[in-house]
N, C-alpha and C positions, 0 to 999 in steps of 0.2 A: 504494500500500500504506500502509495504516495499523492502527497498535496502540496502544492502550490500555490503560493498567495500572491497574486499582483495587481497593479492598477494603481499603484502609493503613487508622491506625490508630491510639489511643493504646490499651496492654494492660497488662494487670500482667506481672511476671514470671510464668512457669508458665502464664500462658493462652495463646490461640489463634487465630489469622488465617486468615484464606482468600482471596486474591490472587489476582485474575483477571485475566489478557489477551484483550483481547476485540480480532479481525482484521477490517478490510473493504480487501477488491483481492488476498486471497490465504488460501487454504484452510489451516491451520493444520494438518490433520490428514497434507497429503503435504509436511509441512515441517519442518526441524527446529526447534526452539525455544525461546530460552534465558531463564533468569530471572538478572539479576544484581541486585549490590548495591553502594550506594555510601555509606559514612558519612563524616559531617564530615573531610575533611584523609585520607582514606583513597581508595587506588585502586580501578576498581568492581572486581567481585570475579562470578566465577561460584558460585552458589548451586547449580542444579539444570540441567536441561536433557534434553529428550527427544527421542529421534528419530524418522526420519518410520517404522521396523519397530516400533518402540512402547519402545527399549530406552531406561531411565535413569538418569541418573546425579546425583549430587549431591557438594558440596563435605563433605568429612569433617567440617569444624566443624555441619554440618547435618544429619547422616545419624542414623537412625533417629527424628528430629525435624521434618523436611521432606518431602512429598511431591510431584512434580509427578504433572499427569496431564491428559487432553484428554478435551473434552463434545466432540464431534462435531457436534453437534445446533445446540451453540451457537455452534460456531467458536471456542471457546474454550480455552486451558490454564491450569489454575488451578495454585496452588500451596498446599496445604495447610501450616501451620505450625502446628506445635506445643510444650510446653512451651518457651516462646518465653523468651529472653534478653535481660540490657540490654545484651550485646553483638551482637542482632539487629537493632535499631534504625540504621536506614537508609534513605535512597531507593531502592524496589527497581524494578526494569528490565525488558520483555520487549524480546527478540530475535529477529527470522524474517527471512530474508532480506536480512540486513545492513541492514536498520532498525528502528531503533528508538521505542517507544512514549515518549511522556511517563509520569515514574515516578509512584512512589505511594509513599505516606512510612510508613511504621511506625516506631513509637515506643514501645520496649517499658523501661517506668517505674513504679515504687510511686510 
């Protein structure tokens, strides 16, 4: 099993990312799947996460801000982000089966 996380980023404040986990050795879509985060000197952190009935959930510093959600097609769960913050900036993480992808850095900066 392997994942990969890309789509990071340098953005302004108020703009917008789209972060994708891309699977090969396990179907994403009968999996659960998490996005986390980790910034400098900080513990990671769950951001979002979806399950394999399609239900999800998000960290309250991210909500009505963040979306996850699965291409099927592509094996993929992206995570949408929105009016992004400089306290979004972070390595972010996908999770499926107790492994983990190499992250992908945003960097949300004027």
């Amino acid at each position: 099993v392997q994942l990969q996380a890309s789509g990071g980023g340098l953005v302004q404040p108020g703009g917008s990312l789209r972060l994708s986990c891309a699977a090969s050795g396990i179907i994403l879509s009968i999996n659960y799947v998490g996005w986390y985060r980790q910034a400098p000197g900080k513990q990671r952190e769950l951001v979002a996460d979806i399950y394999t009935d399609g239900l999800t959930s998000s960290a309250d510093s991210v909500k009505g801000r963040f979306a996850i959600s699965r291409d099927n097609a592509k094996n993929t769960v992206n995570l949408e982000m929105n009016n992004l913050k400089t306290e979004d900036s972070a390595v972010y993480y996908c999770t499926a089966r107790s492994k983990w992808g190499r992250g992908t850095l945003v960097t949300v900066s004027s």
